[in-house]
C-alpha positions as CSV (number, residue, x, y, z in Angstrom):
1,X,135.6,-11.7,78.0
2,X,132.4,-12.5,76.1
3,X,134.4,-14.0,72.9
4,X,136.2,-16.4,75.3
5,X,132.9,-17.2,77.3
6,X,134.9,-16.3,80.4
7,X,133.5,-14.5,83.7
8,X,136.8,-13.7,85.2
9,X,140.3,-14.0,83.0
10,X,144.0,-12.1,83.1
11,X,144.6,-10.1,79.9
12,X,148.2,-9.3,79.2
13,X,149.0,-6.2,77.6
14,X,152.0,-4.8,75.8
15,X,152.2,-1.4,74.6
16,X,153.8,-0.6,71.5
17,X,154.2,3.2,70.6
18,X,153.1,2.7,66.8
19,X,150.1,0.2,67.5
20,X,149.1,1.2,71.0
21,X,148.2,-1.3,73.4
22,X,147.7,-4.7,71.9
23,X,146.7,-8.4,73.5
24,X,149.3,-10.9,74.5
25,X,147.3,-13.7,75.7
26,X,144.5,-14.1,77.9
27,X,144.9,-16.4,81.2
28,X,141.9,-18.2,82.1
29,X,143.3,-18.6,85.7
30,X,145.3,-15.8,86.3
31,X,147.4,-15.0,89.2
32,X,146.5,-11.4,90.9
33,X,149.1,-10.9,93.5
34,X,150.9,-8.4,91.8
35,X,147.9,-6.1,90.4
36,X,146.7,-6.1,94.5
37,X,150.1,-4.9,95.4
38,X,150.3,-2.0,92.9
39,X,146.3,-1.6,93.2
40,X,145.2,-1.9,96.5
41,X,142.6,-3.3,95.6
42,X,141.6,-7.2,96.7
43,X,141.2,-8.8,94.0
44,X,140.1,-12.0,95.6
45,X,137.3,-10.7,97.9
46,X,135.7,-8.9,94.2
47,X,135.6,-12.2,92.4
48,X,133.5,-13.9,95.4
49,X,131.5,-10.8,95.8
50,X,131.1,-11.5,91.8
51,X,130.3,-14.9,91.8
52,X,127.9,-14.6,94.7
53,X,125.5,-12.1,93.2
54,X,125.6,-14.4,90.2
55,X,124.7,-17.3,92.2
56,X,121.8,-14.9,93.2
57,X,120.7,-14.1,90.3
């Protein structure tokens, strides 16, 4: 997220069988409810563990 000077964004992705994957648009503010779901992972707690070392540093 370096070009867009983001810490934390949503990157949509389409794959196309020709071109591989390829960017649809990038969501500053993204919603996560469905990547936790299919992940298991929680999303929310790793973006305030993120933003808390950052604070620390």
């Amino acid at each position: 997220m370096k070009a867009l000077d983001l810490d934390y964004a949503g990157v949509d992705l389409l794959h196309n069988d020709e071109r591989g994957y390829m960017i649809n648009e990038v969501n500053a503010i993204p919603e996560f409810k469905g990547l936790m779901s299919v992940s298991g992972v929680n999303i929310a707690r790793r973006i305030v563990e993120y933003v808390i070392n950052t604070a620390k540093r």
